[in-house]
C-alpha positions in Angstrom: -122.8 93.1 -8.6 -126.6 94.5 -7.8 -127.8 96.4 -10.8 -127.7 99.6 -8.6 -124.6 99.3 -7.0 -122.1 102.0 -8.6 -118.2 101.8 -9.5 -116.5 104.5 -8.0 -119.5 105.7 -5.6 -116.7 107.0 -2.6 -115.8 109.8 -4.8 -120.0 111.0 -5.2 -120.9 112.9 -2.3 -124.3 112.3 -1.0 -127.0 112.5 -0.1 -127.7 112.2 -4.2 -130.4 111.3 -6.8 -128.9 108.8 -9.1 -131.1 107.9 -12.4 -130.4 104.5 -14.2 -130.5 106.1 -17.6 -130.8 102.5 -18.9 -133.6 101.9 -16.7 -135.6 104.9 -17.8 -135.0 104.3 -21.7 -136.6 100.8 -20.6 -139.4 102.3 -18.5 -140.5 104.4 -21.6 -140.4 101.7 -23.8 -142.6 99.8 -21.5 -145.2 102.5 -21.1 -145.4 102.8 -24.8 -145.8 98.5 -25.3 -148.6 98.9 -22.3 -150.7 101.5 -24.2 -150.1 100.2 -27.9 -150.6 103.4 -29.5 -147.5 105.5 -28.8 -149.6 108.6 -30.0 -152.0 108.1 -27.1 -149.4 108.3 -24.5 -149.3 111.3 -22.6 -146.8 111.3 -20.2 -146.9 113.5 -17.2 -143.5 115.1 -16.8 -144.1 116.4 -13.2 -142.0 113.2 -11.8 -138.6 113.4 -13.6 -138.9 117.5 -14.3 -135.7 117.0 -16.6 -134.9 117.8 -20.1 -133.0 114.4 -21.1 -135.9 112.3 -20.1 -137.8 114.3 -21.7 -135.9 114.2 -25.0 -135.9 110.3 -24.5 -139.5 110.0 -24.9 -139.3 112.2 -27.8 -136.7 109.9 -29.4 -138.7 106.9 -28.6 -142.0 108.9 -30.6 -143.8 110.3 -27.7 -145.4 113.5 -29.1 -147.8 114.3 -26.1 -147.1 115.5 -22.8 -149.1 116.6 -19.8 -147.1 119.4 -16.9 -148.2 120.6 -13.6 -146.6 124.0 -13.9 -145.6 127.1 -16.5 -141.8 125.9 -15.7 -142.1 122.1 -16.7 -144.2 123.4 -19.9 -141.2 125.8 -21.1 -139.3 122.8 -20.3 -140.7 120.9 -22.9 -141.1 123.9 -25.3 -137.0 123.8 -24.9 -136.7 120.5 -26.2 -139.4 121.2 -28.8 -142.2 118.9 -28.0 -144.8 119.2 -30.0 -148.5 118.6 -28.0 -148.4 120.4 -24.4 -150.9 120.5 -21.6 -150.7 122.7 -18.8 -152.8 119.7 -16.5 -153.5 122.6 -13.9 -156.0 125.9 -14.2 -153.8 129.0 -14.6 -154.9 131.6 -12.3 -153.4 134.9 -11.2 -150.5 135.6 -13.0 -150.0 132.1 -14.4 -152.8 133.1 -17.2 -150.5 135.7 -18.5 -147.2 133.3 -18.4 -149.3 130.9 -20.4 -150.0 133.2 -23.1 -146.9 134.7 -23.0 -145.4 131.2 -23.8 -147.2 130.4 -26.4 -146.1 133.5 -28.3 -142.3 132.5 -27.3 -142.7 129.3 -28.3 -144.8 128.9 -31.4 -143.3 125.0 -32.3 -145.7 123.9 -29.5 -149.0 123.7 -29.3 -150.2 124.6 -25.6 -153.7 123.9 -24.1 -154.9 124.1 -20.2 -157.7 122.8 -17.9 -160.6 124.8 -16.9 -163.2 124.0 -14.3 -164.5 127.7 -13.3 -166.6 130.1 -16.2 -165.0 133.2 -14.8 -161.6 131.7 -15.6 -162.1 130.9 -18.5 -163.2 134.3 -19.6 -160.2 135.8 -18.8 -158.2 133.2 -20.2 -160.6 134.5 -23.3 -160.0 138.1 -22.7 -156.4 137.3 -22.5 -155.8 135.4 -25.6 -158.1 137.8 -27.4 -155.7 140.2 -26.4 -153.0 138.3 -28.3 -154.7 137.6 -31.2 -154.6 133.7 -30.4 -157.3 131.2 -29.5 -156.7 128.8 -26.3 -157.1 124.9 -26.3 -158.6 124.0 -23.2 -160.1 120.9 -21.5 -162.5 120.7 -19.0 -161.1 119.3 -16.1 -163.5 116.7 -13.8 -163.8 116.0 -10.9 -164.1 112.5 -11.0 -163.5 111.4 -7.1 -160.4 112.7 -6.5 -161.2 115.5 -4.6 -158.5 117.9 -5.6 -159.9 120.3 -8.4 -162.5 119.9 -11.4 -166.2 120.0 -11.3 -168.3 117.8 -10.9 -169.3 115.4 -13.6 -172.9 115.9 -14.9 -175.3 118.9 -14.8 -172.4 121.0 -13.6 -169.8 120.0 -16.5 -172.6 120.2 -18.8 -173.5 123.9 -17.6 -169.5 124.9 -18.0 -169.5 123.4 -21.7 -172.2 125.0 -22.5 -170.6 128.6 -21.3 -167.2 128.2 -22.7 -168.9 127.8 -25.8 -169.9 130.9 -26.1 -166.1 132.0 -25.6 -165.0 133.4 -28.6 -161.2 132.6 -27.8 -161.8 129.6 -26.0 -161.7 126.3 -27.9 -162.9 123.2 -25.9 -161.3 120.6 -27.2 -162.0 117.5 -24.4 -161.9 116.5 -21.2 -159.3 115.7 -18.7 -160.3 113.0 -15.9 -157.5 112.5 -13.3 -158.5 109.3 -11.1 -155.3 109.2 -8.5 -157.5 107.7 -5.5 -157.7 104.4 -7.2 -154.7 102.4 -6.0 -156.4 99.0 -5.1 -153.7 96.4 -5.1 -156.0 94.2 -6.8 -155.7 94.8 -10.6 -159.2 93.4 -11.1 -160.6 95.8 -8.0 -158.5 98.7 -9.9 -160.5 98.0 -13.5 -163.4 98.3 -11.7 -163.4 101.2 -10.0 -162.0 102.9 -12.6 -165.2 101.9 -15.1 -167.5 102.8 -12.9 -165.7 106.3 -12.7 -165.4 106.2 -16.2 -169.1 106.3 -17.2 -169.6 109.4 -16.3 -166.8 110.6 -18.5 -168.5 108.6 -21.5 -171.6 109.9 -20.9 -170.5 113.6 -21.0 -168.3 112.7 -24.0 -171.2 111.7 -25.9 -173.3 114.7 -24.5 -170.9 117.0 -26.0 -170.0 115.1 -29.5 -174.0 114.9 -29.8 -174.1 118.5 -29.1 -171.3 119.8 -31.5 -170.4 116.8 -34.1 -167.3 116.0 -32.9 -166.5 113.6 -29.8 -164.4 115.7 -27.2 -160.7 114.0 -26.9 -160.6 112.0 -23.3 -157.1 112.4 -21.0 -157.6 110.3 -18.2 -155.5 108.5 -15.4 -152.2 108.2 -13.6 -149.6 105.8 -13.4 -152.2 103.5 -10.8 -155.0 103.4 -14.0 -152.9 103.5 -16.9 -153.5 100.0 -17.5 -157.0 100.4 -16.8 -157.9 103.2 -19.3 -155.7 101.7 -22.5 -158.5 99.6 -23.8 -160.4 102.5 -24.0 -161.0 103.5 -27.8 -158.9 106.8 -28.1 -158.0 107.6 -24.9 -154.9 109.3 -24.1 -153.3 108.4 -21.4 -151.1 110.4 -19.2 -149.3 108.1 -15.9 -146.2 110.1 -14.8 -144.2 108.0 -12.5 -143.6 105.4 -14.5 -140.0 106.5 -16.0 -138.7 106.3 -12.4 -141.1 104.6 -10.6 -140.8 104.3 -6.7 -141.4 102.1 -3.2 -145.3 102.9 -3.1 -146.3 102.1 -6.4 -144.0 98.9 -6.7 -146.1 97.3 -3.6 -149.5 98.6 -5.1 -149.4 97.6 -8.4 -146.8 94.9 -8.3 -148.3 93.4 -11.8 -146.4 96.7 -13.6 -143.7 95.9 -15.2 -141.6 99.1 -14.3 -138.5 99.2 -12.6 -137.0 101.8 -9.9 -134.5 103.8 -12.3 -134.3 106.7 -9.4 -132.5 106.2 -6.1 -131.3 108.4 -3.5 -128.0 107.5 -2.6 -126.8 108.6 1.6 -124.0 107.3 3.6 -124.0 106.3 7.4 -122.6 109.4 9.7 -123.2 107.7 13.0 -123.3 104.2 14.5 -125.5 105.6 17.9 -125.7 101.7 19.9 -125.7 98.6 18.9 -129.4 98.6 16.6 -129.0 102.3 15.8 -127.4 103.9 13.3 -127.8 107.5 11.9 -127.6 108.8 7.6 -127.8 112.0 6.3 -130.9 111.3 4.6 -133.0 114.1 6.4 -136.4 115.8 5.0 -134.1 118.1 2.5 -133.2 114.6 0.8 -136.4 112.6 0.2 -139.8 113.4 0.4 -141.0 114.2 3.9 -144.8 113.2 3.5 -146.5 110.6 5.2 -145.7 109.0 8.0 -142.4 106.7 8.2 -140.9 104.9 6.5 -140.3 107.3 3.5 -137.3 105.6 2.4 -136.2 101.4 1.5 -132.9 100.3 1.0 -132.2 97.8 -1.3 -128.5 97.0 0.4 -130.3 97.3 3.7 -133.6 96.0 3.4 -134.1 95.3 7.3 -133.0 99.0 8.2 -136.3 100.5 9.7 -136.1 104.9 9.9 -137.4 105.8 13.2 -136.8 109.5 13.7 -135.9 112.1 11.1 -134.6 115.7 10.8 -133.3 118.1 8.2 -130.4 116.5 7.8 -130.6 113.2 9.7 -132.8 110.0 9.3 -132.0 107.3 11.7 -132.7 104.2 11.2 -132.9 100.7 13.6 -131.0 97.4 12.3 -130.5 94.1 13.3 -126.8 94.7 14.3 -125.0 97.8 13.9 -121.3 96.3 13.9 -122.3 95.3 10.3 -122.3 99.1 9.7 -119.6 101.5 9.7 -119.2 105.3 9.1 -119.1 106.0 5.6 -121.2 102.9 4.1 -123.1 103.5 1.2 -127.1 103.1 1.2 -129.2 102.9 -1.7 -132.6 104.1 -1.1 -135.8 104.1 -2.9 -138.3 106.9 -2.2 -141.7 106.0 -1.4 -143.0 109.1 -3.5 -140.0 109.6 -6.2 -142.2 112.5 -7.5 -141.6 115.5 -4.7 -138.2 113.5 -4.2 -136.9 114.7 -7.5 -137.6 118.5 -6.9 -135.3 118.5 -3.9 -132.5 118.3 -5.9 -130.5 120.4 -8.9 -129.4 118.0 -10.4 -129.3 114.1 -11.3 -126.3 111.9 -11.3 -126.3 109.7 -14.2 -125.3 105.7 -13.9 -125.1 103.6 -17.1 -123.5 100.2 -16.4 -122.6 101.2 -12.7 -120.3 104.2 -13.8 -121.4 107.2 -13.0 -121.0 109.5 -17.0 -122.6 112.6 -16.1 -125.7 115.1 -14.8 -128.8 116.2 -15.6 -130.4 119.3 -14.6 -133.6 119.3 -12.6 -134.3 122.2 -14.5 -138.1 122.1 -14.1 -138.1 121.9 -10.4 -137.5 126.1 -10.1 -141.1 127.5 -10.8 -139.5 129.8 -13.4 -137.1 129.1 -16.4 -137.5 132.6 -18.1 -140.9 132.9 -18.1 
């Protein structure tokens, strides 16, 4: 029997996210082996957006975690994690859910990135108002594209204004490098250094500057192993406790294993190399171009055309197919996968014992 496969699957309708909760327990324990320090692992709970996992890498001493969104950090208030970072500049009225969850939840300590003076002053006028003082890191942009400023001058200029924030607190930088995916490990190191340096060489402007060396968050799940030889580093990959297609083929050295799959069921046999699931863009995650989806029982299957509801795919021979035959699917991108759904199903040696709640992929739990 595959490791996937699962006793009882007819009565599990599909299409379904099934999570391997052995696999994930096994994921986390290799992320922690991989960075040496469990206490400079910070995982990024944007992939798995579920309150078990999360409680797993608190059981396995994991006392830092990185969120994209006020949701996943009340998330992890709820299961009372200790160390949380809001990875993303609150704006609007995310800056007064942020401070209104850290007076609900005064276990955790909360911090945020900044890249913009004028938001950071009202993140200052905010937590004045509340009688707190925010942790924030200064978020660079480091070639990614995406948000932080630009390392040098420009970082240097907003560390020296949120300084004179009397209710902001800079505490370190946060350095997300996501566009380095060579295949090449070797390639991977050394982009990432060269990167790097100009996160070292703001870290020892600033420790120069104030006495104390900034803390350093830096990489993904394609750099983690590039950034844990790094003296006190945290590290923050994400996609690691379910891992998926995309990363398996570009960083094949990684020793994680898919322990997320979608799980669909043929609806149609069109002609004789054509056959139709109900795997459509509501199921798995639509970006890109196709494929979007592999299946491990059906490895040859090729997705040609999808809908909502529909993805249909080319095989060898469709009279190996009939209506109602399972398929076990890996997403290529696991991470926007997971929000599509409610909830998990939960497999532990191929029975299926349970669900989890995808509680973190609404964008509000109370707050």
């Amino acid at each position: 029997m595959e490791w996937y496969t699962i006793e009882g699957v007819e009565e599990i309708d599909s299409p379904a996210l099934v999570v391997y909760a052995d696999r994930v327990r096994e994921n986390i324990r290799q992320a922690i082996a991989i960075q040496g320090d469990v206490h400079l692992l910070r995982p990024h709970v944007k992939t798995n957006k579920i309150a078990e996992v999360c409680r797993e890498m608190l059981e396995q001493g994991v006392t830092r975690f990185k969120c994209a969104t006020i949701a996943e950090a009340e998330m992890l208030a709820l299961v009372q994690a200790p160390d949380i970072l809001l990875a993303y500049q609150p704006v609007g009225p995310k800056l007064q859910r942020l401070l209104q969850l850290i007076r609900t939840y005064p276990a955790s300590h909360f911090s945020c990135l900044v890249d913009n003076a004028q938001v950071a002053a009202a993140l200052s006028a905010g937590a004045a108002e509340k009688g707190i003082v925010l942790d924030v890191y200064i978020d660079l942009n480091v070639g990614m594209g995406r948000t932080g400023i630009a390392t040098g001058e420009a970082a240097w200029t907003l560390y020296e204004q949120l300084t004179t924030l009397s209710h902001i607190h800079v505490v370190g930088l946060h350095a997300y490098d996501g566009h380095v995916k060579e295949v090449d490990p070797l390639l991977r190191q050394q982009q990432s250094d060269a990167l790097f340096r100009h996160v070292q060489d703001l870290a020892r402007r600033i420790a120069q500057q104030s006495g104390k060396a900034p803390v350093i968050i830096a990489g993904g799940s394609p750099t983690f192993p590039t950034h844990v030889h790094r003296v006190g580093v945290e590290c923050s990959p994400g996609t690691f406790v379910f891992w998926d297609r995309s990363y398996k083929l570009q960083m094949p050295e990684l020793p994680f294993e898919y322990a997320a799959l979608v799980l669909s069921r043929v609806i149609s046999v069109i002609d004789a190399q054509t056959i139709c699931i109900d795997l459509g863009h509501k199921s798995v995650a639509a970006e890109g171009p196709l494929p979007r989806v592999y299946f491990l029982n059906a490895p040859e299957a090729v997705p040609t055309g999808q809908s909502e509801e529909h993805l249909v795919l080319r095989v060898h021979d469709a009279a190996q197919y009939r209506v109602g035959d399972v398929l076990y699917g890996v997403p290529n991108h696991i991470c926007p996968t997971v929000a599509l759904y409610e909830r998990a199903l939960v497999i532990e040696d191929h029975r299926f014992i349970g669900e989890w709640r995808v509680v973190a992929r609404d964008r509000k739990i109370t707050i």
